[in-house]
C-alpha positions as CSV (number, residue, x, y, z in Angstrom):
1,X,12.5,-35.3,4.2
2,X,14.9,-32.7,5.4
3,X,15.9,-30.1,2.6
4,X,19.8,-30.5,1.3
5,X,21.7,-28.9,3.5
6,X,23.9,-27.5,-0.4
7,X,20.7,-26.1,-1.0
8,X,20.0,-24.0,1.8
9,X,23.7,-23.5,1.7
10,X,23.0,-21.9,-1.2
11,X,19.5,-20.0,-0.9
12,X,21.2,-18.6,2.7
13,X,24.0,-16.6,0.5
14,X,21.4,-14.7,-1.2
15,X,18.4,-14.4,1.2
16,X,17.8,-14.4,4.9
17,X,15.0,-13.0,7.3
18,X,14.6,-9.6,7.8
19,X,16.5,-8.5,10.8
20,X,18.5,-5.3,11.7
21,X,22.0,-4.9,9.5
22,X,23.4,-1.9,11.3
23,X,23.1,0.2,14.7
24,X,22.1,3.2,13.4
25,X,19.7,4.8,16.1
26,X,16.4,6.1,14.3
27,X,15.2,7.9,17.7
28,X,17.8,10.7,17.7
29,X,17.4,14.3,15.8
30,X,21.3,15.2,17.1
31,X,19.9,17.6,20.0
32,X,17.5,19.5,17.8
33,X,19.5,20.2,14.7
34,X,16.4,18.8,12.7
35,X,12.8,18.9,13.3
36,X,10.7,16.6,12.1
37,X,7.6,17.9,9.8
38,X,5.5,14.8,8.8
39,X,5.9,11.1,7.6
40,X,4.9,8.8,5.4
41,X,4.6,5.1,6.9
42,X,3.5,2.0,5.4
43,X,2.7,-0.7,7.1
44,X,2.4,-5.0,6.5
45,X,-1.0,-5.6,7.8
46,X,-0.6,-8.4,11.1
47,X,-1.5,-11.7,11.7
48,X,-4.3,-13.2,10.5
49,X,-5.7,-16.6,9.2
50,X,-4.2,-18.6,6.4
51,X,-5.0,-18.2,3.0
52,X,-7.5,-17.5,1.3
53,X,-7.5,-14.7,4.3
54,X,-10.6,-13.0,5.3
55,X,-10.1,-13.1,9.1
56,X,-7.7,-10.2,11.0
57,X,-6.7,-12.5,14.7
58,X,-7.2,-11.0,17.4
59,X,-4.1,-11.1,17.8
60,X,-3.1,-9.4,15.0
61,X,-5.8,-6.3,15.9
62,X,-4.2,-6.2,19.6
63,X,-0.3,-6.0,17.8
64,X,-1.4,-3.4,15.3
65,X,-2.9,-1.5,17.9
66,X,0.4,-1.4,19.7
67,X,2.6,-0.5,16.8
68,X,-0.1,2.5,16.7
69,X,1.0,3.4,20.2
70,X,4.5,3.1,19.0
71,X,4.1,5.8,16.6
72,X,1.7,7.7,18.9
73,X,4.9,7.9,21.2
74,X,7.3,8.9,18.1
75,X,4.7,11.8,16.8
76,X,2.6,13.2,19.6
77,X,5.3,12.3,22.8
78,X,2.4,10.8,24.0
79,X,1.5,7.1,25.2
80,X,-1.7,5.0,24.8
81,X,-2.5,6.3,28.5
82,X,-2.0,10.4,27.4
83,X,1.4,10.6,29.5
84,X,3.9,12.1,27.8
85,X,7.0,10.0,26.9
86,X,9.9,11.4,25.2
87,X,11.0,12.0,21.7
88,X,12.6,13.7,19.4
89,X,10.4,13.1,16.7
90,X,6.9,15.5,17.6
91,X,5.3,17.0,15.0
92,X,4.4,20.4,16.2
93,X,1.5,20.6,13.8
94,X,-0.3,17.5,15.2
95,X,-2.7,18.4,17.9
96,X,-1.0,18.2,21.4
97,X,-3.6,16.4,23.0
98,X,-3.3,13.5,20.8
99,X,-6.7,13.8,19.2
100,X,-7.6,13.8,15.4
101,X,-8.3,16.5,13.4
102,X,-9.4,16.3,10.5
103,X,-6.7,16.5,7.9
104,X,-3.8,16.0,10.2
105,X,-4.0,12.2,9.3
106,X,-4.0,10.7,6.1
107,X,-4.9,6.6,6.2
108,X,-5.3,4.8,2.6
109,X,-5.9,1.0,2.5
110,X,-7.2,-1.5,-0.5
111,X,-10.5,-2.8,-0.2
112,X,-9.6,-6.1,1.5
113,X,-10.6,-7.6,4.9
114,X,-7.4,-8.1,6.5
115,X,-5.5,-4.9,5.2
116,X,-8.7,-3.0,5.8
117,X,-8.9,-4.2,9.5
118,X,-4.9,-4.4,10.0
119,X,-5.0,0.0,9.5
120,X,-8.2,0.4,11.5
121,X,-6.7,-1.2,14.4
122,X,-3.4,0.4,14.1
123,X,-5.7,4.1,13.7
124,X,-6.6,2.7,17.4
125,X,-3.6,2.8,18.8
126,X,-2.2,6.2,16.7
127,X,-5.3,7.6,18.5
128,X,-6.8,5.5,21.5
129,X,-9.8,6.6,23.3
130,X,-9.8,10.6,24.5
131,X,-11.7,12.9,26.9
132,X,-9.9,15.7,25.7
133,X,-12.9,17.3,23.9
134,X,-14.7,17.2,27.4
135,X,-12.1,19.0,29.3
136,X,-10.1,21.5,26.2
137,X,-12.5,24.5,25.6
138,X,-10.9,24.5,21.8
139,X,-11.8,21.0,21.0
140,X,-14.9,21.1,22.8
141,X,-16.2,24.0,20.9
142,X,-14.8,22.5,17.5
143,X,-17.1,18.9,18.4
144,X,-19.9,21.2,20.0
145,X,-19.7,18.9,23.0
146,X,-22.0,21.7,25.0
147,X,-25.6,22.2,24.9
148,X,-27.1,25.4,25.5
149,X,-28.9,24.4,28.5
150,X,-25.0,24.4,30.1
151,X,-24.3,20.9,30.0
152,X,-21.5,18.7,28.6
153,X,-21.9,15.6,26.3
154,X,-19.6,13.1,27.2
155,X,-17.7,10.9,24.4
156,X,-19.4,7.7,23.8
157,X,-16.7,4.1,24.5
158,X,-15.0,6.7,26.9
159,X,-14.0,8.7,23.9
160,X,-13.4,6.1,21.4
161,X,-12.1,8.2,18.3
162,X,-13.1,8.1,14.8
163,X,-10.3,8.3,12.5
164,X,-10.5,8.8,8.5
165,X,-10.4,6.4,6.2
166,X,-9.9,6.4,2.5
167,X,-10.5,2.8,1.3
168,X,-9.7,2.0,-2.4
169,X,-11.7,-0.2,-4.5
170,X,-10.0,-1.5,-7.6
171,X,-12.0,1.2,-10.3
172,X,-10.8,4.3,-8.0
173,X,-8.5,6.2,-9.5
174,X,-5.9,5.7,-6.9
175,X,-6.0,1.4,-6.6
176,X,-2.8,1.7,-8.7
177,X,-0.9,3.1,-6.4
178,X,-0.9,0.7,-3.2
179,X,-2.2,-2.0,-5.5
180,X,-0.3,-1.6,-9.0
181,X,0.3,-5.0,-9.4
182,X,-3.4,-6.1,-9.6
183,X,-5.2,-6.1,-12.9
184,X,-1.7,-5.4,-14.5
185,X,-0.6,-7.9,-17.4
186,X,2.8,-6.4,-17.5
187,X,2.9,-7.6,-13.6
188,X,1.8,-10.8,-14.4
189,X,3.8,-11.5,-17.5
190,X,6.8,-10.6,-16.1
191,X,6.5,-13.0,-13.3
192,X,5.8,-16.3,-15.9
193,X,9.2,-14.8,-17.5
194,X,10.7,-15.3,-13.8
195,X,9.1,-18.9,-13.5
196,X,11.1,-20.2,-17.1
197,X,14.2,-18.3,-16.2
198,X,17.3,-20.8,-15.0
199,X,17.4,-19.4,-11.3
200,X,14.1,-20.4,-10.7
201,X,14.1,-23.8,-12.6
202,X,17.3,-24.6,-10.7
203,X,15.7,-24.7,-7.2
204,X,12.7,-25.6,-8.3
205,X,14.5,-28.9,-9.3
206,X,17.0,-28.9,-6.4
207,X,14.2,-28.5,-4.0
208,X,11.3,-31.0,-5.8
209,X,12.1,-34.3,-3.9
210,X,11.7,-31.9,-0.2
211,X,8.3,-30.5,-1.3
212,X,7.3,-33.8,-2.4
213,X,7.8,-35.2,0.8
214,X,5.5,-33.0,2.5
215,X,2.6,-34.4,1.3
216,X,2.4,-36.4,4.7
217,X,1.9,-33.8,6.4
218,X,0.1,-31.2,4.5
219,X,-4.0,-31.5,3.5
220,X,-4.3,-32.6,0.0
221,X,-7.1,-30.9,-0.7
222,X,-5.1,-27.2,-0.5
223,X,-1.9,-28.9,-1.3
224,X,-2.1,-31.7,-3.6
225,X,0.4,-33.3,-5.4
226,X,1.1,-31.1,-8.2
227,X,1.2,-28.3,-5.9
228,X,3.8,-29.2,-4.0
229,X,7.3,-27.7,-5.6
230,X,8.9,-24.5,-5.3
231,X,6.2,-22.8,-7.4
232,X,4.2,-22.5,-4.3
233,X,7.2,-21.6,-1.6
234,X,5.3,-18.8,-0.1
235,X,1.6,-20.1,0.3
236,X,2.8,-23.7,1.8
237,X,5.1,-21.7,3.9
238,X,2.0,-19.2,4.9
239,X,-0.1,-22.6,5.7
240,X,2.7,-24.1,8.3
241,X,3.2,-20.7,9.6
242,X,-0.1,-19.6,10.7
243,X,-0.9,-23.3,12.1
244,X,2.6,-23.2,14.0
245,X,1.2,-19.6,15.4
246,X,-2.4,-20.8,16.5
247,X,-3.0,-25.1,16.4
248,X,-2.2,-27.1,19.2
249,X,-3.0,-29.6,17.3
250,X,-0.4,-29.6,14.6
251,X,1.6,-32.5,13.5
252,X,4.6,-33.5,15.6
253,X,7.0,-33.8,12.4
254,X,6.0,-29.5,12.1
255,X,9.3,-28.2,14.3
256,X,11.1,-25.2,13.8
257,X,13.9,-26.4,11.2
258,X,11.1,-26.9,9.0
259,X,9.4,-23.7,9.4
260,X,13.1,-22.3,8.9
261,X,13.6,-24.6,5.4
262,X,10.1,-23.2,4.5
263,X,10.8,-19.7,5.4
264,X,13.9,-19.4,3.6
265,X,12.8,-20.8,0.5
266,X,9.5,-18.2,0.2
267,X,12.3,-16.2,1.0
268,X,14.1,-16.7,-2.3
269,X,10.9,-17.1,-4.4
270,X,9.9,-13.7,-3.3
271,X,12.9,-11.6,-4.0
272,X,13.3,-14.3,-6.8
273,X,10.6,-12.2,-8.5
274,X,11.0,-8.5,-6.9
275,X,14.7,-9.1,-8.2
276,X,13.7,-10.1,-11.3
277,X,15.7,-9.6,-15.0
278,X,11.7,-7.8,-15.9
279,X,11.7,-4.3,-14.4
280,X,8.0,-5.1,-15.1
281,X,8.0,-7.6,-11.7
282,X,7.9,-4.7,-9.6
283,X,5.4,-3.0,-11.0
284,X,3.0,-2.9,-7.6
285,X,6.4,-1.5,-5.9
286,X,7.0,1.2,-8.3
287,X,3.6,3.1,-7.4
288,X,3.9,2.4,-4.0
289,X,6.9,4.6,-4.4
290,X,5.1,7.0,-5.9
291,X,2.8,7.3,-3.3
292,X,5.4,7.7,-0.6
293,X,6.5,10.9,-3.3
294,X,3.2,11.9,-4.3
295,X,2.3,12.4,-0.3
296,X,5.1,13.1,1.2
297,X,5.6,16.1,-1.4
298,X,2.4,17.2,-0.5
299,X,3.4,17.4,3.1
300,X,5.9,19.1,2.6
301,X,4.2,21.6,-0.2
302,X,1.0,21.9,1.8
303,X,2.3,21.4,5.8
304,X,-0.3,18.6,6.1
305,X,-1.3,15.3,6.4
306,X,1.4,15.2,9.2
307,X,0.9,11.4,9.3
308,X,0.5,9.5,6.2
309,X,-0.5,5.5,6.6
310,X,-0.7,3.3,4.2
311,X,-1.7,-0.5,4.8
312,X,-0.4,-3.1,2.2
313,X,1.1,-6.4,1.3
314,X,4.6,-8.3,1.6
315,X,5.0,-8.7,-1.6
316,X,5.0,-4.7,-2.0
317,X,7.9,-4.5,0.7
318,X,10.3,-7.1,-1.0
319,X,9.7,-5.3,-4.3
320,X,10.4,-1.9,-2.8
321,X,13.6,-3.3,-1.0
322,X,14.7,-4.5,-4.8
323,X,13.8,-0.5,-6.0
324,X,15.4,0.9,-3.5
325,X,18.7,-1.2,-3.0
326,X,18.3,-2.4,0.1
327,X,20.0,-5.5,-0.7
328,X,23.4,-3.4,-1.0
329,X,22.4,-2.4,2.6
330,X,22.2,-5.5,3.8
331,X,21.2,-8.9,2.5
332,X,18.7,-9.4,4.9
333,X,16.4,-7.0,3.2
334,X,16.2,-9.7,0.5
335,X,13.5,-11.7,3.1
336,X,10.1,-11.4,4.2
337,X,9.0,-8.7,6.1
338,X,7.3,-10.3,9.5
339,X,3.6,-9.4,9.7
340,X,3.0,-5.7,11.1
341,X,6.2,-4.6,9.6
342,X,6.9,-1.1,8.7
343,X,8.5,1.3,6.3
344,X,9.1,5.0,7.3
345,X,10.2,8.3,5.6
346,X,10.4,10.9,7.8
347,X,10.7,14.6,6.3
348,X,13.0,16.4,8.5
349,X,14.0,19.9,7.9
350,X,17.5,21.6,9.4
351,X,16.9,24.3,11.9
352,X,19.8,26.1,10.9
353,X,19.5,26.0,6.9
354,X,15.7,25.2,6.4
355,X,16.9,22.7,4.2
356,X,14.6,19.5,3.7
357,X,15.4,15.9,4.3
358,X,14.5,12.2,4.0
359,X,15.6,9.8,6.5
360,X,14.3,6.1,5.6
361,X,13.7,3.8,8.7
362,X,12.3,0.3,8.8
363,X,11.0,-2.0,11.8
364,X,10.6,-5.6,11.0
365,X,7.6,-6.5,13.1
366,X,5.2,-4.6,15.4
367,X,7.0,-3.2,18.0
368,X,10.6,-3.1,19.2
369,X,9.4,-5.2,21.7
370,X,8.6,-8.7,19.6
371,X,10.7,-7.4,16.4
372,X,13.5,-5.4,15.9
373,X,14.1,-1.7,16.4
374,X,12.8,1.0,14.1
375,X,16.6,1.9,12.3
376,X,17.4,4.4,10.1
377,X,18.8,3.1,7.0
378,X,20.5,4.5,3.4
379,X,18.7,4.4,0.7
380,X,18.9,4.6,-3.2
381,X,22.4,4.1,-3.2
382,X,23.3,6.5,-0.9
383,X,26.5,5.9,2.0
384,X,23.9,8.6,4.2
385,X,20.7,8.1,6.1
386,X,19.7,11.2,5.5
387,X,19.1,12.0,2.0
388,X,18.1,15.6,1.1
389,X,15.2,16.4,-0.6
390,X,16.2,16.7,-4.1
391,X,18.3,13.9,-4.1
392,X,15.5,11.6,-2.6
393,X,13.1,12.7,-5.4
394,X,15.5,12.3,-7.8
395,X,16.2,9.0,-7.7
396,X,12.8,7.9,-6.2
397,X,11.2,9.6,-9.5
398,X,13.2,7.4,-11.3
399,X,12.1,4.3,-10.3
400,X,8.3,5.1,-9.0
401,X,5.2,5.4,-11.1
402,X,3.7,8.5,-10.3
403,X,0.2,8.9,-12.7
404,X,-2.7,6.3,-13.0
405,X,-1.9,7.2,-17.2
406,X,1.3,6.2,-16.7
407,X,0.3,2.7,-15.1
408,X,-2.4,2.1,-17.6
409,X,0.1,2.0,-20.7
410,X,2.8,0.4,-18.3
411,X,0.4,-2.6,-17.3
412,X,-1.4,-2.6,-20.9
413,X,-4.2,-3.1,-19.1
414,X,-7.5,-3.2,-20.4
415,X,-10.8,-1.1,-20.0
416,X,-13.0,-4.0,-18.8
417,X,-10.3,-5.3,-15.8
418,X,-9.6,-1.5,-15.0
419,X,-12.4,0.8,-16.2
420,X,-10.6,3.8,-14.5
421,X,-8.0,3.9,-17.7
422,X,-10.9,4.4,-20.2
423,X,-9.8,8.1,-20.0
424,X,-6.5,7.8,-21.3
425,X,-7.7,5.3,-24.9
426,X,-8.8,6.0,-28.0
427,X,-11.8,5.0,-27.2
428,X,-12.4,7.8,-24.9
429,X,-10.9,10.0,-26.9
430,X,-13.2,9.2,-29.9
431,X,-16.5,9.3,-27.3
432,X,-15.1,13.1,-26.0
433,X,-15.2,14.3,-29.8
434,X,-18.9,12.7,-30.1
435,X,-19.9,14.7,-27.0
436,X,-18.5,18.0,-27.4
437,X,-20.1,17.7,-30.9
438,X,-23.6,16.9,-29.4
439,X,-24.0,13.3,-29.4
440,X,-25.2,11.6,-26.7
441,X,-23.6,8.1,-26.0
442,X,-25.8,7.2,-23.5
443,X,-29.0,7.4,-26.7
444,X,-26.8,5.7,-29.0
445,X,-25.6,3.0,-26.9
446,X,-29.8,2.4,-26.7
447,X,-30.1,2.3,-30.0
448,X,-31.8,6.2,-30.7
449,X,-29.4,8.2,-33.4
450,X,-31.4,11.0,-33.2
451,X,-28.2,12.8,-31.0
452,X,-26.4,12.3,-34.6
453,X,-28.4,14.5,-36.7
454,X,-26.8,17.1,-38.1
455,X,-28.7,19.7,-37.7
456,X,-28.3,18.9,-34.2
457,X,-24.9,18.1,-33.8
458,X,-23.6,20.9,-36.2
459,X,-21.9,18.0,-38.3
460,X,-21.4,17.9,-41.9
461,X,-22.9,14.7,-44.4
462,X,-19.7,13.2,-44.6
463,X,-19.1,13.8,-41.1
464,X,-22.0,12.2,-39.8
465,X,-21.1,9.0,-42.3
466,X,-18.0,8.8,-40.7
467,X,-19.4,9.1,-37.0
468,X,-22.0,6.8,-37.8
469,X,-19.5,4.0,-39.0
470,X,-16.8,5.1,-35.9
471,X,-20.3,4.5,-33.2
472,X,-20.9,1.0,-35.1
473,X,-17.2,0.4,-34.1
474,X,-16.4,1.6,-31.3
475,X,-19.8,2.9,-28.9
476,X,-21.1,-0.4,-28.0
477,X,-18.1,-1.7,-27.0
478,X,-17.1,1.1,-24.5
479,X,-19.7,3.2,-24.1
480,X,-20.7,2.0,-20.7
481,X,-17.0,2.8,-19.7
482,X,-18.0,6.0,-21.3
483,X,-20.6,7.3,-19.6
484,X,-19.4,6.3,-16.5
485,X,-15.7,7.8,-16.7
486,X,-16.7,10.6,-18.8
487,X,-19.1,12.4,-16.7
488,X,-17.1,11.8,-13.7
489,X,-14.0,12.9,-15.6
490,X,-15.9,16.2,-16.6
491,X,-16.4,16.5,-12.6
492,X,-13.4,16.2,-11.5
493,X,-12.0,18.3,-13.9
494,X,-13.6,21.1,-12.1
495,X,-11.1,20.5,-9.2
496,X,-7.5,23.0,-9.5
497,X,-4.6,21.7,-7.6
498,X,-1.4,22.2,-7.9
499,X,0.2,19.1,-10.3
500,X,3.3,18.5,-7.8
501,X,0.3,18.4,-5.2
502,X,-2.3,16.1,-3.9
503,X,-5.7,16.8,-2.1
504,X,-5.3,16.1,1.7
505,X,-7.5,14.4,3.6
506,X,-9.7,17.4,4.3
507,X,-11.1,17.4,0.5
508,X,-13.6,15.1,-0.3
509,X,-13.1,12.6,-3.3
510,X,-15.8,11.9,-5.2
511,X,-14.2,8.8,-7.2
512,X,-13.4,6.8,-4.0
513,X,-15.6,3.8,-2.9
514,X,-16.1,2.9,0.5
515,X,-16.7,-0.8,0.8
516,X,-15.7,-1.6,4.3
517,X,-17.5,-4.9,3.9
518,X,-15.8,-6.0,0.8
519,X,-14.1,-9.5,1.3
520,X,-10.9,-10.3,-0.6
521,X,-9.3,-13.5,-1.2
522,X,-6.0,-11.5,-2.8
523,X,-3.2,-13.7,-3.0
524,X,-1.2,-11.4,-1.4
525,X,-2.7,-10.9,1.9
């Protein structure tokens, strides 16, 4: 059954594909009147297999690996080969031989297969294979590549370099900000307040008999019956669309209007939701703005990371198009960004003035070469492309979350689905007082009072009464939490930066967990 043509009529007025709006050239600093200082990028991870996702293609590792050359070209002036290309964008800071340093490069990516393998493949191609260590006496004395006996190591894989990583697992302190709408019952409420509301029962209805129909040619074990409806626009559309990429074998009724009807109508369920009445349905791209603030701030603060990458999710994109009013830009921004997609905030400075700047760029797909040019758009409202820098963290303050205490009473989320906001409850509160008093949580949760003594805790009768009845309360409940967050609290605590500043790269963070073989079925893959 072929989908009303009055309903895609009507879903085409208000969402389309991603695809360039305006010619406005992103690859042009007007003859050296800026310079650029550092980015922040963040990146759709590529193709891969169909949901439940755990598998990055190969051709999905070989694009991202090319979009890294892309930037490579933009950053360094250098290609995957270490010729030197033209560009207005270098970043003086960055090493001109195109090899990583430490700290130049900052790379963030959840704790998820595809994501995790979408940004080490695109690290590839940002920094291919180098001899440059064997060859520059600076960087061969920095990776003590000589012996004493006179002789030169050689690279192993002909150089093959090892770029940082900082994977996020959902209890580090910064999941929240490239994942903010996981564990979050705000994020999830709000989306069952778009599923009742009118515009989505409308197509839902208008678009029931088309769904139907596809039973014939869908597997009713991942689609069946009651699956089939508008509900589930984006994961029946994710099925046809990786089988249309990679089986020969698919059914001859699959052609491309029907991949089209599909597209367009995860299209509107999407931006359905990251255009939602529920500020709360973009939760997830709120603190991805704030990351793009937090980091790009502290390039600017700190000179470095030069490049900042962070890896991610569609759903993320079309709920950061909705923040920052892309849609005004252009209607197209209201679709789904094509796998390997990227947004990009360059920090530019004026040579004359000093003065600092934004300008926002976005390329729908890998490379210019099977997407669309990287092209510098407004943002925020704004009639420029280049925003300067108070007015860019003006009004991306005001619609980013920027503190993990600040998404823990947003999402209302609780201690046992995200154990990293035990810090900012009562709870936690209530076990700090216990401790700095002498208790020790760790006995009572085992059952041994002797920490509440008072002679050993300094505490009065009446004191001790009323800690003993607050432990029967409140200790078993969330003193594991306790222990946990509480010491590691204390250790962090021990840290000083600046508030308006992050740690680069180059500082060690003892809260992250690095599980590279962590497999994730995430919805949003």
């Amino acid at each position: 059954m072929q989908l009303p043509f009055s309903v895609i009529t009507t879903i085409l007025a208000a969402v389309a594909s991603v695809t360039s709006a305006a010619n406005i050239d992103a690859s042009s600093l007007n003859n050296g009147e800026y310079k650029c200082l550092g980015t922040f990028i963040f990146g759709r991870h590529n193709d891969r297999t169909s949901k439940p996702a755990t598998v990055l293609t190969t051709n999905g590792a070989r694009n991202q690996v090319r979009a890294g050359n892309f930037y490579r070209e933009r950053y360094f002036g250098l290609n995957g080969e270490n010729s030197t290309v033209d560009s207005d964008y270098i970043i003086s800071g960055l090493n001109s031989e195109g090899y990583f340093i430490y700290g130049d490069t900052y790379a963030q990516a959840p704790a998820s297969s595809v994501i995790e393998y979408s940004q080490i493949s695109f690290l590839q191609g940002l920094y291919p294979p180098s001899t440059a260590a064997n060859y520059n006496v600076t960087l061969e004395d920095s990776q003590k590549a000589g012996l004493s006996n006179g002789t030169t190591v050689i690279s192993p894989f002909d150089g093959y370099q090892y770029v940082f990583m900082d994977i996020q697992d959902e209890t580090s302190d910064d999941y929240y900000l490239i994942k903010g709408d996981t564990n979050c019952p705000s994020s999830t409420k709000a989306i069952k307040t778009y599923l009742k509301s009118d515009d989505f029962q409308n197509v839902n209805s208008s678009t029931y008999d088309f769904y139907q129909s596809l039973s014939s040619i869908l597997p009713e074990k991942q689609f069946p019956s009651y699956n089939l409806n508008f509900g589930q626009a984006y994961q029946i559309f994710d099925y046809v669309n990786v089988n249309w990429i990679h089986d020969d074998d698919k059914p001859s009724s699959w052609n491309s209007t029907l991949l089209f009807q599909l597209r367009t109508l995860a299209d509107a369920y999407q931006w359905g939701i990251a255009n939602a009445a529920t500020h709360n349905a973009t939760i997830g791209g709120q603190t991805m703005l704030g990351a793009v603030y937090k980091y790009l701030n502290t390039t600017k603060v700190e000179g470095s990371p030069y490049i900042n990458y962070f890896t991610g999710s569609y759903n993320t994109m079309n709920q950061m198009f909705s923040l920052m009013q892309m849609d005004k830009v252009s209607e197209n921004f209201t679709g789904l960004p094509d796998y390997g997609a990227t947004l990009v905030w360059d920090l530019l400075q004026e040579s004359s003035s000093n003065d600092y700047y934004v300008q926002f760029s976005f390329m729908n797909g890998t490379t210019p070469d099977n997407g669309t040019p990287l092209i510098a758009y407004p943002e925020f409202g704004s009639s420029d492309t280049l925003m300067s820098w108070s007015d860019f963290e003006t009004a991306i303050k005001n619609v980013s979350i920027l503190e993990l205490s600040n998404w823990c009473s947003t999402c209302n989320v609780s201690i046992a689905d995200a154990p990293q906001c035990a810090k900012y409850s009562d709870a936690y509160e209530f076990g700090t007082q216990l401790s700095d008093k002498g208790v020790d949580l760790k006995e009572v949760a085992s059952g041994d009072y002797s920490s509440l003594d008072i002679k050993k805790s300094s505490l009065t009768k009446a004191g001790a009464g009323g800690i003993g009845a607050g432990v029967t309360i409140f200790v078993f409940a969330v003193v594991g939490a306790l222990a946990w967050l509480f010491c590691k609290s204390r250790k962090n605590s021990k840290k000083q930066y600046d508030d308006s500043v992050l740690p680069t790269s180059v500082h060690s963070k003892d809260e992250v967990s690095h599980k590279h073989d962590q497999v994730s079925s995430s919805s949003t893959e």
